[in-house]
SEBAVEX-662208 format. One record per residue: residue number from 1; residue in three letters; x, z, y of N, C-alpha, C, CB in turn. Coordinates in steps of 0.05 Angstrom, whole numbers. Each point is the difference from the previous one (the first is absolute). Glycine has a CB too. Layout:
N
nutor, drennu, n_u, n_w, n_v, ca_u, ca_w, ca_v, c_u, c_w, c_v, cb_u, cb_w, cb_v
NUM, ALA, X, Z, Y, X, Z, Y, X, Z, Y, X, Z, Y $
...
END
This chain:
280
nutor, drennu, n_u, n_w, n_v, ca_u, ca_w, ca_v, c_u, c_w, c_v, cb_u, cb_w, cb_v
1, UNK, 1843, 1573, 2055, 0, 19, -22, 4, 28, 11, 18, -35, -32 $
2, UNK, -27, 55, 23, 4, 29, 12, 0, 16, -31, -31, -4, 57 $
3, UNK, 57, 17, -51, 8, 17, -20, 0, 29, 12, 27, -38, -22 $
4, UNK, -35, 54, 1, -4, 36, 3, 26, 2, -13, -56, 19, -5 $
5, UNK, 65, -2, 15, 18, 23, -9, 2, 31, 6, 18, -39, 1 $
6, UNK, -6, 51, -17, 1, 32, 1, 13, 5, 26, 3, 10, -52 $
7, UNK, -16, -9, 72, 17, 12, 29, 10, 30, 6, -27, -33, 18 $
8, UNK, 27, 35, 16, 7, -17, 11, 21, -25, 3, -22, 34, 7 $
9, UNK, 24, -47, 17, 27, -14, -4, 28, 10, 2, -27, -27, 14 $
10, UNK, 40, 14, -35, 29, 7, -5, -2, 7, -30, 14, 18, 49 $
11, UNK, -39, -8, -66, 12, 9, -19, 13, -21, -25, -30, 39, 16 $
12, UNK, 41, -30, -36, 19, -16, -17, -23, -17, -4, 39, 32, -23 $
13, UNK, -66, -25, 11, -22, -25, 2, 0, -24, 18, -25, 34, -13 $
14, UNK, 14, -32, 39, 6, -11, 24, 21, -16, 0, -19, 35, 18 $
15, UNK, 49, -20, -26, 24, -31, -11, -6, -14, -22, 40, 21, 13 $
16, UNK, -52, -12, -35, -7, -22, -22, -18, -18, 12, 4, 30, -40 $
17, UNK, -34, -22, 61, -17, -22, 10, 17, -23, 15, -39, 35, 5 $
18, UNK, 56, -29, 16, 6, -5, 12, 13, -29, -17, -4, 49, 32 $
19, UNK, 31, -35, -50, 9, -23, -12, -21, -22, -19, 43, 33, 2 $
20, UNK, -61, -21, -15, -16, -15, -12, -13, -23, 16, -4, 38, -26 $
21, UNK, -12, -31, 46, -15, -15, 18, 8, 5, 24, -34, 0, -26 $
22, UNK, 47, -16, 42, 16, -5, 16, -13, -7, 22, 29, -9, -30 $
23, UNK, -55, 2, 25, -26, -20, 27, -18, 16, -3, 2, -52, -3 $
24, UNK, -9, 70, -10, -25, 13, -13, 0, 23, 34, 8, -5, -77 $
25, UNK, -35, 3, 76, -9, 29, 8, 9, 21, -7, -29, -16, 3 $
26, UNK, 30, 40, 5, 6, 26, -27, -15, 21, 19, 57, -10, -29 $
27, UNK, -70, 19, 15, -22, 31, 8, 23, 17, -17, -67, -15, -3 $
28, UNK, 70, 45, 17, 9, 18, -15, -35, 13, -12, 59, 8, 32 $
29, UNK, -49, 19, -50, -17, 16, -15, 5, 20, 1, -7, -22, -23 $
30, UNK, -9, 45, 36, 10, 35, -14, 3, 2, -23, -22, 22, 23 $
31, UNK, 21, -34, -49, -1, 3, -19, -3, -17, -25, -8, 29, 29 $
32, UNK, 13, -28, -53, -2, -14, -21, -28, -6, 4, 36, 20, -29 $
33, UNK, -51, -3, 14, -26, -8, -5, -14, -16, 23, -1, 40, -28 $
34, UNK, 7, -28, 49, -10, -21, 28, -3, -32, -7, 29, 33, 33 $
35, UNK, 7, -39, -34, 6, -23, 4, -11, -10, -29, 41, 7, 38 $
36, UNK, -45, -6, -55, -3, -13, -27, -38, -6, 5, 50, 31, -36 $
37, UNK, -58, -7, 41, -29, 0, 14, -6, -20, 17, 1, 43, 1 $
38, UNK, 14, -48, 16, -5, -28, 21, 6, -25, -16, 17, 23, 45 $
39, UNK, 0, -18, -62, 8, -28, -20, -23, -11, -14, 44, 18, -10 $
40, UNK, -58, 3, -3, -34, -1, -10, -20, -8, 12, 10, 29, -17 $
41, UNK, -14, -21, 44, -14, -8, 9, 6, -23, 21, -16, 42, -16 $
42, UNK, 40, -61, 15, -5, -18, 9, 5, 0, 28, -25, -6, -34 $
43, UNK, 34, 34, 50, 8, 10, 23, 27, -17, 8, -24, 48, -10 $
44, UNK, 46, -46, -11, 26, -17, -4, -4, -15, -18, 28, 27, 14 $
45, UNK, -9, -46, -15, 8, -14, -26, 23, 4, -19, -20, -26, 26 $
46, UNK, 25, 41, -21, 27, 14, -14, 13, 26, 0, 6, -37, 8 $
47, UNK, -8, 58, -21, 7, 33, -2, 21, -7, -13, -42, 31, -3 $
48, UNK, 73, -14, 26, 29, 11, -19, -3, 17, -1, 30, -16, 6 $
49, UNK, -22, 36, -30, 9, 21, 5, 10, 11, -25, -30, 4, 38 $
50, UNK, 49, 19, -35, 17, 1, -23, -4, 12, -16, 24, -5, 18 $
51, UNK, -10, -7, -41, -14, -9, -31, 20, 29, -23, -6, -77, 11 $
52, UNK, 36, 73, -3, 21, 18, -8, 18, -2, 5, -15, 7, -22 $
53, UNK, 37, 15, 19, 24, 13, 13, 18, -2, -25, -22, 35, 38 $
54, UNK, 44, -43, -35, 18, 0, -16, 15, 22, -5, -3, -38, 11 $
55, UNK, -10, 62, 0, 17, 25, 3, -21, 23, -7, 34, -20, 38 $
56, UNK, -54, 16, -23, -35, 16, -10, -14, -11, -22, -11, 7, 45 $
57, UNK, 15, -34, -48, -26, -12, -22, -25, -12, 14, 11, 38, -34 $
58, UNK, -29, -31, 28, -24, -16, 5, -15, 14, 22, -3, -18, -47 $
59, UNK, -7, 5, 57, -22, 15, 23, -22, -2, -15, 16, -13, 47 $
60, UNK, -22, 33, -52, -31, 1, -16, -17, -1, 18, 9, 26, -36 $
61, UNK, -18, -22, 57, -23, -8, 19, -5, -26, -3, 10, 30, 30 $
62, UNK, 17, -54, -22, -14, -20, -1, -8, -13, -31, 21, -4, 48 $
63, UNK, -8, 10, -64, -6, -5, -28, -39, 12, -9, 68, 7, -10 $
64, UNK, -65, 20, 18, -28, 10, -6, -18, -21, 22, 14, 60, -14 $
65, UNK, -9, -53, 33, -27, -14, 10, 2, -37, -7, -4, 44, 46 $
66, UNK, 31, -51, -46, -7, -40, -14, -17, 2, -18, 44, -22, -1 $
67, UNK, -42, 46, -22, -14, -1, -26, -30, 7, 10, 43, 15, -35 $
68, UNK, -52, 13, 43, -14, 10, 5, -16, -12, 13, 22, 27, -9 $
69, UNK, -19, -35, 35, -16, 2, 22, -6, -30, 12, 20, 49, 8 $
70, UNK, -1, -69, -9, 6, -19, 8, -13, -19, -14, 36, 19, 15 $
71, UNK, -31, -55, -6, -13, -20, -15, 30, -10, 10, -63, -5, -2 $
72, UNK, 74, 5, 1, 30, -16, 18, 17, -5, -17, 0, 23, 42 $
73, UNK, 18, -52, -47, 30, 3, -21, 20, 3, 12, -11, -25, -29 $
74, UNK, 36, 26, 18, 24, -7, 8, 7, -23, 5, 8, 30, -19 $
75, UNK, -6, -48, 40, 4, -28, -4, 29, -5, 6, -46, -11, 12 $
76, UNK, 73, 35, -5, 20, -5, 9, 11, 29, 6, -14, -49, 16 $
77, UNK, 45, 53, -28, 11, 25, 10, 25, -1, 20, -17, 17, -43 $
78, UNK, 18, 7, 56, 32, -11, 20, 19, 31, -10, -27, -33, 63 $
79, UNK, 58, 18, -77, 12, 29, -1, 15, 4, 27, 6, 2, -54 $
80, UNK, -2, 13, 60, 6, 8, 19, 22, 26, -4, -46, -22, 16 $
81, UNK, 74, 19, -1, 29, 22, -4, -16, 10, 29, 61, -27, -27 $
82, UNK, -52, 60, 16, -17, 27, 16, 30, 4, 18, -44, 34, -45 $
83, UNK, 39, -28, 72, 21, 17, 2, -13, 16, 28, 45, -33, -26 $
84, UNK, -28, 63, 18, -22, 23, 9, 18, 9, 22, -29, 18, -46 $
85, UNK, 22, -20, 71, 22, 17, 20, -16, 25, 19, 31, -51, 6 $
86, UNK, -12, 66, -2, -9, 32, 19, -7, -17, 29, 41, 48, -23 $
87, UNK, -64, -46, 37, -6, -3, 23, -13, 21, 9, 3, -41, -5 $
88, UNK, 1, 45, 35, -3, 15, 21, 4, -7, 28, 10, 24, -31 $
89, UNK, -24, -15, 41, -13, -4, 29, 24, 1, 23, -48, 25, -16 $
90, UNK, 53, -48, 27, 27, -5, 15, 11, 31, 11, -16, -54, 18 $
91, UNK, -13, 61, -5, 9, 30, 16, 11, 33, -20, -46, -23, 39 $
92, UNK, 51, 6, -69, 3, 25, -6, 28, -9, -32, -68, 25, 25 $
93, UNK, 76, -48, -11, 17, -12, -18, 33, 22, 3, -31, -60, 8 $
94, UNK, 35, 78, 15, 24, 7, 3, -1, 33, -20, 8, -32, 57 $
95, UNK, -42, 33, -69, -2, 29, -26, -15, -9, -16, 1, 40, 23 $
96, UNK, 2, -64, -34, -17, -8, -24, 6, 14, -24, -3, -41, 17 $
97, UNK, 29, 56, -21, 6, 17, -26, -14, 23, 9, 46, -16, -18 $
98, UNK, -62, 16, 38, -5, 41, 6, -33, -16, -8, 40, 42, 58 $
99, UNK, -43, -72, -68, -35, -7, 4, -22, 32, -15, 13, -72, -11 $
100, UNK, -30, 73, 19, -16, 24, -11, -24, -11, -11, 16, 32, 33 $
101, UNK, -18, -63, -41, -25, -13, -14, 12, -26, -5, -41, 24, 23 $
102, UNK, 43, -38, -58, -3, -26, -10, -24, 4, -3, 39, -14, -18 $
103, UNK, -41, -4, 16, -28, -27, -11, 2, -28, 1, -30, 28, 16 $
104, UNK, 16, -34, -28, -3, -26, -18, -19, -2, -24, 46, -2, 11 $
105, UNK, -59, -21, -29, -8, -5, -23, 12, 13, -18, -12, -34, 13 $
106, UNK, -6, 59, -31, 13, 10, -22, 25, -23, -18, -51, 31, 0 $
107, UNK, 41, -52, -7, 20, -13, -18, 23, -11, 18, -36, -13, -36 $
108, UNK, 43, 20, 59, 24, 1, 20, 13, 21, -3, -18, -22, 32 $
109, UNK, 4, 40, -28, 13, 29, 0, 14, 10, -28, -36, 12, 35 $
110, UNK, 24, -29, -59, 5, 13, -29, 22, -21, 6, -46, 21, -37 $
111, UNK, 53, -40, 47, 20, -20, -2, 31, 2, 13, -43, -24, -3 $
112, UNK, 29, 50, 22, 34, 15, 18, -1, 22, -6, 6, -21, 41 $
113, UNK, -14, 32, -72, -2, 23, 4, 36, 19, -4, -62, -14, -18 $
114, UNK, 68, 0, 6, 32, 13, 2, 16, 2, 25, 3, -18, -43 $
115, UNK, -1, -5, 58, 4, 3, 30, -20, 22, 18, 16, -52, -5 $
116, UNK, -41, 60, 2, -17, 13, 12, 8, 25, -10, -34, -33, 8 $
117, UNK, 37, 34, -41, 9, 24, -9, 31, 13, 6, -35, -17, -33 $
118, UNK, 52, 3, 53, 28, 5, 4, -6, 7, 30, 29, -35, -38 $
119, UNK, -29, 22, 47, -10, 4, 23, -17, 9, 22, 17, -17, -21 $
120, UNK, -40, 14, 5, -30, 15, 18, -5, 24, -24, -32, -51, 28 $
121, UNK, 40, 72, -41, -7, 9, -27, -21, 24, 20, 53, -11, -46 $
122, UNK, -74, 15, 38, -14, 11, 20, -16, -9, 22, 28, 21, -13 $
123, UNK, -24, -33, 20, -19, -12, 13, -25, -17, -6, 36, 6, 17 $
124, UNK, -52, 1, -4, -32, -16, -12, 0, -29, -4, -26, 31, 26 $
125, UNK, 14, -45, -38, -11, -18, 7, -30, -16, -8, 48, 5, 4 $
126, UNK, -47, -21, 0, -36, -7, 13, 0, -22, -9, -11, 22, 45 $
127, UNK, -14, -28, -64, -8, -21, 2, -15, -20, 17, 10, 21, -30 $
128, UNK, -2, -41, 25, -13, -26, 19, -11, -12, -17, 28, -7, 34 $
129, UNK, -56, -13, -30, -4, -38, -9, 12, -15, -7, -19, -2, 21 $
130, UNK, 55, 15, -12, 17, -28, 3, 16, -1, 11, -23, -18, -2 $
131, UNK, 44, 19, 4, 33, -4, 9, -14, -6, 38, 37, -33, -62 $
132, UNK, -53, 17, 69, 4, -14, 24, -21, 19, 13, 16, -53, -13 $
133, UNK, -31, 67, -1, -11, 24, 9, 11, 19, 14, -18, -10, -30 $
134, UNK, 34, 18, 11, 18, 21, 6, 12, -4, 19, 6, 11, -36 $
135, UNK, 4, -38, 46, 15, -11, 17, -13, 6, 28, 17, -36, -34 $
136, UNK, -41, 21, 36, -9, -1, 20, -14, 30, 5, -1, -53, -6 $
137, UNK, 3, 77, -11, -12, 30, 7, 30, 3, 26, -30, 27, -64 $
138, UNK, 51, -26, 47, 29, -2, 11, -4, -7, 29, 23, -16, -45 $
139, UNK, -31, 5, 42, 1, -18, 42, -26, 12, 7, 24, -61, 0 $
140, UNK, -37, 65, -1, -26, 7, 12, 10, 34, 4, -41, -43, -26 $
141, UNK, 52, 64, 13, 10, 23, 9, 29, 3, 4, -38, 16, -20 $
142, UNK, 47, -30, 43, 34, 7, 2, -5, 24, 11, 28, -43, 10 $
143, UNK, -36, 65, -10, 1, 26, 8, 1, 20, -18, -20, -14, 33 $
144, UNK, 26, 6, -63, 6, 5, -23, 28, -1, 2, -41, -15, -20 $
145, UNK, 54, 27, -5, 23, -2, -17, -9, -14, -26, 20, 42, 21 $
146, UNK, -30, -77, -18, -8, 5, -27, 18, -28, -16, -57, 29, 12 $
147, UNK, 56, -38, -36, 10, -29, -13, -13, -12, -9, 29, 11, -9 $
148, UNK, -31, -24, 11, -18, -32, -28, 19, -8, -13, -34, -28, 26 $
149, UNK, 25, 24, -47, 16, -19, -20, -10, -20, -3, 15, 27, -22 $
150, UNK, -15, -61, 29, -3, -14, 6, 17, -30, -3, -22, 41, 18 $
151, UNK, 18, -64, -11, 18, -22, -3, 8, -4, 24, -19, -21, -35 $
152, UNK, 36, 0, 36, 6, -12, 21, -15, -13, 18, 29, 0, -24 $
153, UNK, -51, -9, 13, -28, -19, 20, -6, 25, 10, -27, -46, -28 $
154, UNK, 22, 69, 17, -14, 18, 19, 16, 15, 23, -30, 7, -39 $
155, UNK, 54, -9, 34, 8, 7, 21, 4, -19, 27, 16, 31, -35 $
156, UNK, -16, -56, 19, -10, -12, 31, -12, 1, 13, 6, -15, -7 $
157, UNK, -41, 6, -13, -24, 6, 9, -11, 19, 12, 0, -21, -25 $
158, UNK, 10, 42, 19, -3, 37, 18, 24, -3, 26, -8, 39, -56 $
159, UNK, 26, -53, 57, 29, 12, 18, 10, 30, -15, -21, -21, 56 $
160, UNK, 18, 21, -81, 15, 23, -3, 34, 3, -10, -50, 11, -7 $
161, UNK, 68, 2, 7, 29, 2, -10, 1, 9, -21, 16, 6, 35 $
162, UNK, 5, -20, -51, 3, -3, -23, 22, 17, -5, -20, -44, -3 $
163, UNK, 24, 69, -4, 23, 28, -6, 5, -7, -22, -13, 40, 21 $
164, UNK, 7, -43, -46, 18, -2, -17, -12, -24, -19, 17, 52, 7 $
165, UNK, -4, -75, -25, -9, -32, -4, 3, 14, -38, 28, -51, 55 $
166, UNK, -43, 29, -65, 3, 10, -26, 3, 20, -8, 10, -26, -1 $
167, UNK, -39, 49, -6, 4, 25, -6, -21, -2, -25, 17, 25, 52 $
168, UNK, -18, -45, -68, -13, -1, -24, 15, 8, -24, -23, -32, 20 $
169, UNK, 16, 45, -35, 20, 8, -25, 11, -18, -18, -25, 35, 0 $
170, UNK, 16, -60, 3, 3, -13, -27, 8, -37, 24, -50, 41, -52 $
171, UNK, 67, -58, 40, 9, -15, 12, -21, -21, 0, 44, 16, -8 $
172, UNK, -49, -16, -20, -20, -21, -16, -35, 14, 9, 43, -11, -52 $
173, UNK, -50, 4, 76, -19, 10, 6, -24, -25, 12, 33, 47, 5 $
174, UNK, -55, -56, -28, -17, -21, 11, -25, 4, -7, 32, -29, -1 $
175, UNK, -55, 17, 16, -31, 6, -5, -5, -25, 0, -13, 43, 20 $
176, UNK, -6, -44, -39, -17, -25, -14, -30, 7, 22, 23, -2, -66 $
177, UNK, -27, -17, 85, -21, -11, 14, -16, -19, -9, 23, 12, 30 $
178, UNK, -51, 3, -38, -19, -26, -11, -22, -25, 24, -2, 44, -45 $
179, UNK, 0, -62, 39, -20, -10, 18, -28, -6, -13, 39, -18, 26 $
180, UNK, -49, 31, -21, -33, 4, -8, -21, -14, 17, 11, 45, -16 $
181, UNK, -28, -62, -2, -19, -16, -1, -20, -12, -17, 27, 1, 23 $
182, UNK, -56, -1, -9, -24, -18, -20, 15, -15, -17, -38, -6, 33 $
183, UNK, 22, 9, -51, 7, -29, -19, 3, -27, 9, -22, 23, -28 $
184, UNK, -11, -20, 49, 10, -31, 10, -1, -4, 28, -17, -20, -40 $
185, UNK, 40, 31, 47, 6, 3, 28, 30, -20, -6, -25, 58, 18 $
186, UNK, 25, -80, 1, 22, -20, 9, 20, 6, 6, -23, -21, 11 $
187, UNK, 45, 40, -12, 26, 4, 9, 20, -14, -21, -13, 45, 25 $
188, UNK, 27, -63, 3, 23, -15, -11, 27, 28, 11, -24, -67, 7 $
189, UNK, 39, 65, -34, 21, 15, -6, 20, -9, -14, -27, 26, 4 $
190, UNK, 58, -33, -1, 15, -18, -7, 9, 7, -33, 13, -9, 55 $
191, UNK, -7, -10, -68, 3, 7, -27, 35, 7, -3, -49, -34, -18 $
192, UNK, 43, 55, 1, 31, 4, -2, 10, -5, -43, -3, 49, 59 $
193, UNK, 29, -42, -59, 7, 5, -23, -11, 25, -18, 34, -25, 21 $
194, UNK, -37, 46, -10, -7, 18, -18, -39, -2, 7, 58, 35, 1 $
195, UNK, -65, -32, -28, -29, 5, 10, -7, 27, -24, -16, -60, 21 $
196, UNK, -1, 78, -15, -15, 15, -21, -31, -9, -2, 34, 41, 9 $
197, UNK, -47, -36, -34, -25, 8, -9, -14, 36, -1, 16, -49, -25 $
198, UNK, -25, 54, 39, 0, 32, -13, -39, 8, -5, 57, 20, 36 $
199, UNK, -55, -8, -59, -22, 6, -17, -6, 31, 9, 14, -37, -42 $
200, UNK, -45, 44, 38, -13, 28, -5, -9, -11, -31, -20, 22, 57 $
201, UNK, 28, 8, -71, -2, -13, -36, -9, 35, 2, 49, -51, -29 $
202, UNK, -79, 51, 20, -12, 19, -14, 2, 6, -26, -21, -9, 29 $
203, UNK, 26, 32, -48, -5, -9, -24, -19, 8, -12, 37, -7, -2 $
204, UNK, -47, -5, -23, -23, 9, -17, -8, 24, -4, 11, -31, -17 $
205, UNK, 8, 47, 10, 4, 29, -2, 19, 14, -3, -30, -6, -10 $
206, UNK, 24, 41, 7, 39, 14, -7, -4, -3, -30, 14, 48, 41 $
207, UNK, 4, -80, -53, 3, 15, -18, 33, -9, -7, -58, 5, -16 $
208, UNK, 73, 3, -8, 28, -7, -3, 7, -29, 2, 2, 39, -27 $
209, UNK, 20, -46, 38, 1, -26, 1, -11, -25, 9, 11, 23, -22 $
210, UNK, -25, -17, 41, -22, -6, 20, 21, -10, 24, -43, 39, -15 $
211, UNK, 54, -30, 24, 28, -12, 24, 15, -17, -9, 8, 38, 19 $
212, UNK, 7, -36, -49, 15, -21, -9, -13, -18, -9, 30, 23, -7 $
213, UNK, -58, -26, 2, -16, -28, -3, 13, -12, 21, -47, 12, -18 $
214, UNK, 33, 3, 42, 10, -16, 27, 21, -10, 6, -22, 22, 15 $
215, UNK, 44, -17, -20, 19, 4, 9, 11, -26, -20, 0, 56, 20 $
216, UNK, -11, -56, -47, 6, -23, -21, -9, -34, 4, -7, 44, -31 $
217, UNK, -15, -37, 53, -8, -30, 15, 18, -3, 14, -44, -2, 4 $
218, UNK, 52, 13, 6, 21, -13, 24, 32, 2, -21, -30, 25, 60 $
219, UNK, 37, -19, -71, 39, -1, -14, -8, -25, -17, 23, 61, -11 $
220, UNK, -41, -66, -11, -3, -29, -17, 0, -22, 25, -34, 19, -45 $
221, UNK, 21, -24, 61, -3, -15, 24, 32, -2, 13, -55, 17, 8 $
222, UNK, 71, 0, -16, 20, 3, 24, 3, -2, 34, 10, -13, -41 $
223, UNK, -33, 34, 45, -2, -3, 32, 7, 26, -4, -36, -36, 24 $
224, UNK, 47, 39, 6, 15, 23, 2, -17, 18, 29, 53, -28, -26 $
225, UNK, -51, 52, 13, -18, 18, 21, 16, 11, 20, -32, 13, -34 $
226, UNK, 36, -13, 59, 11, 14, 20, -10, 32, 12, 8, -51, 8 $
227, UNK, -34, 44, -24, -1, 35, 2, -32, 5, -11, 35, 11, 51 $
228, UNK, -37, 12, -64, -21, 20, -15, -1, 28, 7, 5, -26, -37 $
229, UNK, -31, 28, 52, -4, 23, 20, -34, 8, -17, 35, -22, 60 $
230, UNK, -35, 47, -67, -27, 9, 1, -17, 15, 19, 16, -4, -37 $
231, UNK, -35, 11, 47, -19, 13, 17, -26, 5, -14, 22, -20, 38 $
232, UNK, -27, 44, -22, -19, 14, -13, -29, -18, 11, 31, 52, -1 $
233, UNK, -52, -58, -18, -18, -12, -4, -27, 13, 25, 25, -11, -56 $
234, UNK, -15, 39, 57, -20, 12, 19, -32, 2, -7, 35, -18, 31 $
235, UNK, -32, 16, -59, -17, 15, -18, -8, 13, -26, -2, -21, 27 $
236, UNK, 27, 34, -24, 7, 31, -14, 27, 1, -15, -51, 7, -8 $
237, UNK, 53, 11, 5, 28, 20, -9, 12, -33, -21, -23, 77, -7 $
238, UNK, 51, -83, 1, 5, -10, -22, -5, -29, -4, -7, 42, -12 $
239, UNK, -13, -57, 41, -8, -27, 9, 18, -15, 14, -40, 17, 1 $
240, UNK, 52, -36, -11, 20, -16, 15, -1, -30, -3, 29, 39, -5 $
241, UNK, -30, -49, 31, 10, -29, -11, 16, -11, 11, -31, -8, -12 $
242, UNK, 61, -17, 9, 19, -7, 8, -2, -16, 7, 17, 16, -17 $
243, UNK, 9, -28, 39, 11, -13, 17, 19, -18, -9, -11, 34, 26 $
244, UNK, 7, -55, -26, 34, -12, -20, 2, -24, 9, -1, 20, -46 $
245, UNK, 21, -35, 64, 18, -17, 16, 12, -19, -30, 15, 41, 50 $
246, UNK, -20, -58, -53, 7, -23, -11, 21, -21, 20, -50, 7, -28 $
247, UNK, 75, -9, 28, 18, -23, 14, -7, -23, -5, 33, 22, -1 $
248, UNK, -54, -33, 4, -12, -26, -3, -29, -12, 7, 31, 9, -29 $
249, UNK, -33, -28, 49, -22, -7, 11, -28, -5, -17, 36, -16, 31 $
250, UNK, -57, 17, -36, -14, -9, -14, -1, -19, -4, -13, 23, 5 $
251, UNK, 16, -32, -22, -1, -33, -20, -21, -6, -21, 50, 2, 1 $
252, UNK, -40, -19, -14, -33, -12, -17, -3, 10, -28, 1, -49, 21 $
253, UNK, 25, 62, -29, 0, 1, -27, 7, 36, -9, 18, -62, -2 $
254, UNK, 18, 69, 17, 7, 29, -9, -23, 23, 8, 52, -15, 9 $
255, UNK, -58, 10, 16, -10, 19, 9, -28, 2, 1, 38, 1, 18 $
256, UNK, -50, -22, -25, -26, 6, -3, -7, 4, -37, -10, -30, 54 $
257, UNK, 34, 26, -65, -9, 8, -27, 5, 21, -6, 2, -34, -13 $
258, UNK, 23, 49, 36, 3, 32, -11, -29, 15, 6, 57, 5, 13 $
259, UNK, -74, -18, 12, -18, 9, 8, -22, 10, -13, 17, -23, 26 $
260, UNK, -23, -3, -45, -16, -4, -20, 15, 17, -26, -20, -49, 21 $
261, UNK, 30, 55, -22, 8, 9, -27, -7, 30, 12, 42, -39, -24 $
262, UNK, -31, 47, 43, -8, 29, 14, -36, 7, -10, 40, -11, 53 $
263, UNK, -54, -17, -39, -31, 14, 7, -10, -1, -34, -15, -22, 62 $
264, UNK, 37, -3, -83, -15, 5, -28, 7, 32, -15, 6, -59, -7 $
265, UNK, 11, 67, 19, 11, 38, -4, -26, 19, 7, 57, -7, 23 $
266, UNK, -74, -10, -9, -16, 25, 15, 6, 13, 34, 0, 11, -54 $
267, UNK, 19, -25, 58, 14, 1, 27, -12, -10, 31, 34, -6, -36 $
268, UNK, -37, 18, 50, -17, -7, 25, 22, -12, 19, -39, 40, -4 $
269, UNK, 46, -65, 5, 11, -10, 19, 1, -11, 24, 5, 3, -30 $
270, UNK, 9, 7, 56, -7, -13, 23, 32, -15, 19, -51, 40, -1 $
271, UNK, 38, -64, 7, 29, -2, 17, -1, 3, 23, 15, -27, -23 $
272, UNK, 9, 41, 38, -3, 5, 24, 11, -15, 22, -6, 35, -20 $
273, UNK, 18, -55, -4, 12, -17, 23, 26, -16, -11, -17, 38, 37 $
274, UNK, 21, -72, -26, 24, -8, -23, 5, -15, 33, -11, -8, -73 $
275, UNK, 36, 15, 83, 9, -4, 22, 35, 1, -4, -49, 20, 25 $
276, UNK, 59, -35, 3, 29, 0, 5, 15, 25, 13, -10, -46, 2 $
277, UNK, 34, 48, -10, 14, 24, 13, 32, -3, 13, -32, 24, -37 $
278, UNK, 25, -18, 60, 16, -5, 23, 20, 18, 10, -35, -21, 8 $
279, UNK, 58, 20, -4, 25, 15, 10, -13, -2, 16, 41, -2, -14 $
280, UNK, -27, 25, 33, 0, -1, 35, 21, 13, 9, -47, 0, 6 $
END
């Protein structure tokens, strides 16, 4: 089996593959779209990459392009506890407070931003692809003053020193990693206790009361939604259609009748996927 992920190696992705598929191959990716791209075409058999931040919200890249661009579901998520530490280049670990450049993945940097803001207040920083990016810029110029913000795998994976451990703002800090795949592509993935269903629900039109239709299939049913996210349709001002996580696997009866009751509304329904969800 060969799994893509958002690279290079080390990033927080890279530990969700790792724990997921344990025997698997793993290709890293420059990028979202890359790796989901290879998932499509059959290049891999399996695209991670992260889904949302318990501190940011959603990564709309990979959400736009699953909807958009892709033929691929969710067949499995990994949450994953973030923890963000200051690395720097052994040779420059004795002035890491004088560093004159962070970087890292924007949603890293918005995630230390009070420590960065106490500490570095002024100083630049730079975006990266990715925590393990940043990492590995880090080691490739020790002739810099510079930091990554990064995990612990990456500072292995680079040899770089770890100056200061937990510099995330928030304690409760985790990302939801999706595993993306054909419909009928064979990956065995272990079943757990929690599973979701999650829906793209277009609606008929803007008119009043048009959301709480929706919203009225699923409360009579008593399934309970873990989350309702809208995005812009991406064809024109005021066009939206939602995202909505159901805590329950697809079955024969709840969920395919909220379904049906949705498309008798006038409702364009798609599933993206009714899979298990995994601590890590």
């Amino acid at each position: 089996m060969i799994i893509g992920y958002l690279g290079p190696e080390a990033t927080f992705t890279d530990y969700a593959a790792r724990q997921l598929f344990k025997e698997a191959k793993r290709i890293p990716f420059v990028s979202i779209p890359e790796c989901m791209d290879a998932a499509s075409a059959g290049e891999i058999d399996a695209a991670i990459v992260p889904l949302e931040n318990s501190i940011e919200g959603s990564v709309n890249l990979t959400i736009d392009y699953l909807v958009h661009e892709t033929n691929l579901q969710i067949i499995g998520e990994a949450v994953v506890p973030i923890r963000q530490h200051l690395l720097v280049h052994r040779d420059n670990i004795e002035k890491w407070m004088e560093a004159e450049l962070i970087c890292s993945h924007p949603h890293a940097l918005a995630q230390c931003h009070k420590f960065l803001h106490k500490e570095f207040k002024g100083i630049p920083l730079e975006d990266m692809s990715s925590t393990a990016a940043a990492a590995k810029y880090v080691k490739n110029h020790p002739e810099q003053n510079i930091a990554a913000i990064a995990n612990s795998l990456a500072a292995e994976e680079y040899e770089l020193v770890t100056a200061k451990q937990n510099i995330h703002d928030y304690s409760y800090n985790h990302t939801v990693f999706a595993v993306l795949a054909k419909e009928n592509q064979d990956i065995h993935m272990a079943q757990t206790e929690e599973s979701k269903t999650s829906l793209m629900i277009t609606l008929p039109s803007d008119r009043a009361g048009a959301l709480h239709q929706v919203l009225s299939a699923f409360s009579w049913r008593k399934l309970n939604l873990s989350k309702i996210e809208s995005r812009p349709m991406k064809t024109g001002l005021g066009r939206y259609f939602f995202i909505i996580d159901i805590n329950l696997k697809m079955d024969d009866v709840l969920v395919p009748g909220a379904i049906a009751e949705l498309e008798a509304l006038g409702c364009t329904v798609k599933v993206l996927g009714s899979y298990s969800s995994h601590k890590i």
